[in-house]
C-alpha positions in Angstrom: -13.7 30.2 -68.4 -13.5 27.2 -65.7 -16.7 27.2 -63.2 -16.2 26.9 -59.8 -18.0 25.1 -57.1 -18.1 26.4 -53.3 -19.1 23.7 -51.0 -20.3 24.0 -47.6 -18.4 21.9 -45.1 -18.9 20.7 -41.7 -16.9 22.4 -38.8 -15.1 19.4 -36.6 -16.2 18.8 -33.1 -14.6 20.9 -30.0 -11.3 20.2 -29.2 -12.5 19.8 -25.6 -13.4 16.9 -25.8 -10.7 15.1 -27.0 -8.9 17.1 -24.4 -10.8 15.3 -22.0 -10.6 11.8 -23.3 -6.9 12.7 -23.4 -6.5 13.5 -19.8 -9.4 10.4 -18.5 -6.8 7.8 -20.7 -3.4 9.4 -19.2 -5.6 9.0 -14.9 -6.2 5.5 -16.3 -2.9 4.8 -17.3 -1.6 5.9 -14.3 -4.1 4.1 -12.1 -3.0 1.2 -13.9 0.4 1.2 -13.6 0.5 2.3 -9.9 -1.7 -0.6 -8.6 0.7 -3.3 -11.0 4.1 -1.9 -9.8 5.6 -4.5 -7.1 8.4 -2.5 -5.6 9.1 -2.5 -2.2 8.5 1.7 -1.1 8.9 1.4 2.5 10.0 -1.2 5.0 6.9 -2.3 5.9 6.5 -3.7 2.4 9.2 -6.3 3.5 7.5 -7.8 5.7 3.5 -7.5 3.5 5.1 -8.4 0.2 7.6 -11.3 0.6 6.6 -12.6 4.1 10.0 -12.3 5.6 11.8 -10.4 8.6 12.9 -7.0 7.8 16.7 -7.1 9.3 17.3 -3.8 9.0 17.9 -0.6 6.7 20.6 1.3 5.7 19.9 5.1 4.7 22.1 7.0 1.3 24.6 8.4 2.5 25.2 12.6 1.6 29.1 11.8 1.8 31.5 9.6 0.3 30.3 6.5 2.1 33.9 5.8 3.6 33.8 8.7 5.4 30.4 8.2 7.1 31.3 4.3 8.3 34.7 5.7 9.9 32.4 7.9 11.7 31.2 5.9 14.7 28.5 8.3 15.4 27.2 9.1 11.7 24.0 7.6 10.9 25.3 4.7 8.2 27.8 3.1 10.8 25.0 2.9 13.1 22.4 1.4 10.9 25.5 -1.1 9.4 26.2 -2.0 13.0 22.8 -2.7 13.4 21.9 -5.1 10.5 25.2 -7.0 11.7 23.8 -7.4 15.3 20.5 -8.5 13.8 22.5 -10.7 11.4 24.4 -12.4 14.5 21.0 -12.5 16.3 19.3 -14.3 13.7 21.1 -17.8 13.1 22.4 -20.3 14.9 26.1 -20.2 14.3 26.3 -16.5 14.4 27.5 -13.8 12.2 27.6 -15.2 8.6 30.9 -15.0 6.7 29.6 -12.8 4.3 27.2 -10.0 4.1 
């Protein structure tokens, strides 16, 4: 009949580690792409990132938009009201034409 052979083979290495390699390389990735984004977060990153004046901000609205700028007293009429004051503050001849 055909022999057979048995041999004796090595067992592989805990899984823990390459767990843990896993995990260090995924915080590094991270790391890395958190200090190369360049978006703009808050509004203080206006004024740190490009140098210039913030002239205002203007919030989501919950709403259909249209609704909320009818609506004197809502918080998106205010805030557009307020970046067109700052608008007509800031140059010379006024208001521009276009915002």
């Amino acid at each position: 009949m055909g022999q057979f052979s048995v041999e004796i083979c090595a067992l592989p290495g805990s899984t823990l580690s390459g767990n843990q390699h896993g995990v260090g390389l995924s915080a590094l990735a991270v790391l890395i792409l958190e200090q190369t984004r360049d978006t703009i977060r808050n509004p203080a990153d206006v004024t740190s990132r490009l140098g210039l004046p913030l002239l205002g901000s203007v919030p989501l609205s919950k709403e259909e938009p249209v609704e909320d700028l009818n609506n004197i007293a809502s918080s998106l009429s205010e805030a557009y009201f307020s970046v067109r004051t700052t608008l007509a503050f800031a140059t010379n001849h006024g208001l521009p034409r276009t915002m």
